[in-house]
Residue frames as qw, qx, qy, qz and C-alpha x, y, z in Angstrom:
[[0.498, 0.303, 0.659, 0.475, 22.17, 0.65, 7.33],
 [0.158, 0.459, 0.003, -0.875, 21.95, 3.67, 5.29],
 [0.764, 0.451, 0.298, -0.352, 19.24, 4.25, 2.59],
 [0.758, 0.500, -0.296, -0.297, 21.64, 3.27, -0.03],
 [0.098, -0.287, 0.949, -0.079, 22.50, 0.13, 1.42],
 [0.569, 0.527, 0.574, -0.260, 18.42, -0.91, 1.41],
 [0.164, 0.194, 0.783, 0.568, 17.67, -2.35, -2.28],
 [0.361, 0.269, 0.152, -0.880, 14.38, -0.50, -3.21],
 [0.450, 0.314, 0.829, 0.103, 11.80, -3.14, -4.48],
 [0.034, -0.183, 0.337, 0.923, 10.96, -1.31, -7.93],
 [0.593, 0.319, 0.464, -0.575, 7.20, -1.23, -9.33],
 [0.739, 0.420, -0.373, -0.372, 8.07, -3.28, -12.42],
 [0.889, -0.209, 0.404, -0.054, 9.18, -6.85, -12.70],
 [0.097, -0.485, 0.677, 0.545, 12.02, -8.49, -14.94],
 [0.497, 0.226, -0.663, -0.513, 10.97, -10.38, -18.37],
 [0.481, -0.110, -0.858, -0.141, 10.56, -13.77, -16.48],
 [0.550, -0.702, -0.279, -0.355, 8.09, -11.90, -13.73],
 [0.697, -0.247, -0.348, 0.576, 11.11, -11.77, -10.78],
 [0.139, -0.972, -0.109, 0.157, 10.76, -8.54, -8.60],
 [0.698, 0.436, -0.027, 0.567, 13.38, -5.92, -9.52],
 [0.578, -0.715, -0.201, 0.337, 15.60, -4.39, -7.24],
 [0.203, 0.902, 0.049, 0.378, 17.53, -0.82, -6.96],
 [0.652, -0.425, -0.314, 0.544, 20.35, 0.21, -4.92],
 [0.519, 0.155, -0.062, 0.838, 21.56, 3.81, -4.45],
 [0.078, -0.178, -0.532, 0.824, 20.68, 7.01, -2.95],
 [0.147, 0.725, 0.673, -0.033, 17.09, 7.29, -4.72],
 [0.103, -0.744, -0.078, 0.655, 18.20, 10.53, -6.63],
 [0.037, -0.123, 0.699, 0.704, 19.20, 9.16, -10.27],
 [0.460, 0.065, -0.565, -0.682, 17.37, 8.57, -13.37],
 [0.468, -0.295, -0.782, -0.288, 15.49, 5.01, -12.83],
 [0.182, -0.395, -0.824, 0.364, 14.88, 5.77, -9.38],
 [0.325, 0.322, 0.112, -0.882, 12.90, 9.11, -10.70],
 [0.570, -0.003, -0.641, -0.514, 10.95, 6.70, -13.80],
 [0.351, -0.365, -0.839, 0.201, 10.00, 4.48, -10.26],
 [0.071, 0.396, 0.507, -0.763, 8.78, 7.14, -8.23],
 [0.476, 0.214, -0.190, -0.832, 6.67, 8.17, -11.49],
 [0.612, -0.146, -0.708, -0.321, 5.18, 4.80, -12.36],
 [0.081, -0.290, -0.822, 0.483, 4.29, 4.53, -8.55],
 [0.000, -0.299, -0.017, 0.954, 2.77, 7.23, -8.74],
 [0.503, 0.124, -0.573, -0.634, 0.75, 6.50, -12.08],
 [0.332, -0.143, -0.932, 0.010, 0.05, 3.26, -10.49],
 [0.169, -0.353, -0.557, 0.733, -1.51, 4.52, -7.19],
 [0.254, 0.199, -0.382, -0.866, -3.19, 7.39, -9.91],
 [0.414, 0.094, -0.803, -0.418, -4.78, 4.39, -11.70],
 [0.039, -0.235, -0.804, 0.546, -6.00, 2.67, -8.29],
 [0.114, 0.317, 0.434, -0.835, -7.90, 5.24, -7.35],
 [0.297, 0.293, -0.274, -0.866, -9.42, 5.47, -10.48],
 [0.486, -0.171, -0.796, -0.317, -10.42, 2.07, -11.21],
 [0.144, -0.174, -0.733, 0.642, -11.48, 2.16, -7.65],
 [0.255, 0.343, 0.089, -0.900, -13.91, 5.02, -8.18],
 [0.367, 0.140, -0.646, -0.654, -14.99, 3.07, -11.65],
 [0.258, -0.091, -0.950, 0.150, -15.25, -0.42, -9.69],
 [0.030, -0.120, -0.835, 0.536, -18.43, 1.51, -7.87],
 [0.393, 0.305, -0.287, -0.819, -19.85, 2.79, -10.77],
 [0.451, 0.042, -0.750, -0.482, -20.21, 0.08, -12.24],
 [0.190, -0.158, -0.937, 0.249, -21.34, -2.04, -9.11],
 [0.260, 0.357, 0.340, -0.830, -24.08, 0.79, -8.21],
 [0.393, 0.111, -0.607, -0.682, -25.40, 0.09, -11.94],
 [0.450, -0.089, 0.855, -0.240, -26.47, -3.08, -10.79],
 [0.750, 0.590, 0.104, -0.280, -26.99, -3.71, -14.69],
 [0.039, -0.670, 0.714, 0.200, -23.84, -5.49, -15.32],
 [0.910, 0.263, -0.273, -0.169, -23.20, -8.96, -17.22],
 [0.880, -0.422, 0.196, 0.095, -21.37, -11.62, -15.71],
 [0.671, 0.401, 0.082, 0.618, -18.09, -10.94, -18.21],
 [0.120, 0.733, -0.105, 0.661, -17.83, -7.25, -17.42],
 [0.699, -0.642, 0.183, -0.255, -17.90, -8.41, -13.15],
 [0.920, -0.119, 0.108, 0.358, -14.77, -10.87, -14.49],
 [0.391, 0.682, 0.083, 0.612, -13.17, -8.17, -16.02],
 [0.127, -0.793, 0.136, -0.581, -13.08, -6.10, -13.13],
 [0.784, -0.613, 0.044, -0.084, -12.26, -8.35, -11.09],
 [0.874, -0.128, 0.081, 0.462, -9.33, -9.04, -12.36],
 [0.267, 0.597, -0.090, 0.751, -7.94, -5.46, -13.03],
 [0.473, -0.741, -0.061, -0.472, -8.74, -5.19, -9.58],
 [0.923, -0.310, 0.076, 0.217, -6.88, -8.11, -8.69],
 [0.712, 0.315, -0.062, 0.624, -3.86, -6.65, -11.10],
 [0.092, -0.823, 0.230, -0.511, -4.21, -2.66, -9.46],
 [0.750, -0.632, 0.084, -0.178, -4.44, -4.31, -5.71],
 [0.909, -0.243, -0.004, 0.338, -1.09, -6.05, -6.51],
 [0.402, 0.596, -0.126, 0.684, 0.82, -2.77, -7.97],
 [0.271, -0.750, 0.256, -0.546, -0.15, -0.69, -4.64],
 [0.922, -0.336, -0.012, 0.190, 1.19, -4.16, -2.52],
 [0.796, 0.225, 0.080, 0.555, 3.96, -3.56, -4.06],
 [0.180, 0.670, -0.245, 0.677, 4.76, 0.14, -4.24],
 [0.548, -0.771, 0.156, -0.285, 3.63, -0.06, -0.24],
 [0.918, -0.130, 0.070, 0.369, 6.38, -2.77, 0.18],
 [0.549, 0.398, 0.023, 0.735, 8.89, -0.41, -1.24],
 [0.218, 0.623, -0.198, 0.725, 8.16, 2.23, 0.57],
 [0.613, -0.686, 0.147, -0.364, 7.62, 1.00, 3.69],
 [0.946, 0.168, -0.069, 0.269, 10.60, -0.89, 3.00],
 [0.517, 0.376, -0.070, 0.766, 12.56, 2.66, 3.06],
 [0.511, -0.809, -0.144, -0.254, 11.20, 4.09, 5.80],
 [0.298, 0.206, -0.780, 0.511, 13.76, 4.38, 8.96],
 [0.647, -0.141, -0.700, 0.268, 13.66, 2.35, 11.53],
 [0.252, -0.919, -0.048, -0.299, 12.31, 4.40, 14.85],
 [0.216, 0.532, -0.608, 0.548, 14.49, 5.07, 17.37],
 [0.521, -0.363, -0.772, 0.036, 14.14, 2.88, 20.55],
 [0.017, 0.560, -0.250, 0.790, 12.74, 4.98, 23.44],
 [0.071, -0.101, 0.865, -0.487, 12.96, 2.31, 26.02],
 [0.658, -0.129, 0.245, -0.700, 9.09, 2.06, 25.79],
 [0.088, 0.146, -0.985, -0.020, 8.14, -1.73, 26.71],
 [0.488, -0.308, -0.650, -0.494, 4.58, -1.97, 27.17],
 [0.488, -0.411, -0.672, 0.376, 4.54, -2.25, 30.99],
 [0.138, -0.116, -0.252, 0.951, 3.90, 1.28, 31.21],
 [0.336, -0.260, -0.643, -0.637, 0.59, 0.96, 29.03],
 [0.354, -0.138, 0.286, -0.880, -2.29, 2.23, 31.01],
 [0.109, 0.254, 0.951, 0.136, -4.52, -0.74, 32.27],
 [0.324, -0.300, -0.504, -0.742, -7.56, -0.60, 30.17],
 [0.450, -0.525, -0.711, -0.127, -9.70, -2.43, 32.94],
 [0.237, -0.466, -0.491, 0.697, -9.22, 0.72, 35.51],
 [0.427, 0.748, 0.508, 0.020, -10.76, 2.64, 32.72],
 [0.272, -0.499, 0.276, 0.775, -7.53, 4.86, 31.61],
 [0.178, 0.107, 0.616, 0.760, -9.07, 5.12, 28.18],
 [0.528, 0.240, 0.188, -0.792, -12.15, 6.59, 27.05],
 [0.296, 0.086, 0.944, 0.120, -14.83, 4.53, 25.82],
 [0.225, -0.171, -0.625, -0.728, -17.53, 4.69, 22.59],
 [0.509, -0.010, 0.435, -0.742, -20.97, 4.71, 23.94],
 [0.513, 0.036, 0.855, 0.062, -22.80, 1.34, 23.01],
 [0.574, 0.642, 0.424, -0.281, -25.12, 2.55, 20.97],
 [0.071, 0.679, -0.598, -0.419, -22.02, 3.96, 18.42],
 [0.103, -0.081, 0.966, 0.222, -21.84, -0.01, 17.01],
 [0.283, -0.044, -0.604, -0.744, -25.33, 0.19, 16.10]]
């Protein structure tokens, strides 16, 4: 399947809230206005993110302004679901290179290295 056979899940929804979906080679107009409103989204995250620990570090907040943020948290956390769906949606596919797991070094002859205990506290 080439990429403009994969629909591109888009970072806006239609009028009655149904995801909205893109086909073609991700070079025109709407699919540059998506790659900016990811973008902006993802922007925004970070920012309420950054805000979300301000405010919690206050620890002088009112039970209204802790609902509030939660739910712009709840609305950011579902834009980046979304833009990661899309673009890990458009990702190719690796190439198989035969590996099956039966080559995987057993752990119990100690092929890996290992954290000292005291690392976990």
């Amino acid at each position: 399947m080439s990429p403009t056979d994969t629909p591109r899940l888009l970072p806006w929804s239609s009028p009655d809230g149904k995801p909205c979906f893109l086909v073609g080679d991700g070079t025109g107009y709407v699919s540059r206005l998506a790659d900016e409103m990811e973008e902006a989204q993802l922007d925004s995250a970070a920012e309420l993110g950054e805000e979300a620990h301000r405010i919690l570090a206050g620890r002088a907040w009112t039970p209204g302004e802790i609902h509030l943020l939660a739910l712009e948290l709840a609305a950011s956390l579902a834009n980046v679901r979304r833009v990661a769906e899309s673009r890990g949606a458009r990702l190719p596919l690796p190439d198989d290179d035969g590996f099956d797991g039966a080559d995987a070094p057993d752990d119990r002859a100690g092929d890996r290295p290992r954290l000292p205990a005291e690392a976990f506290g």
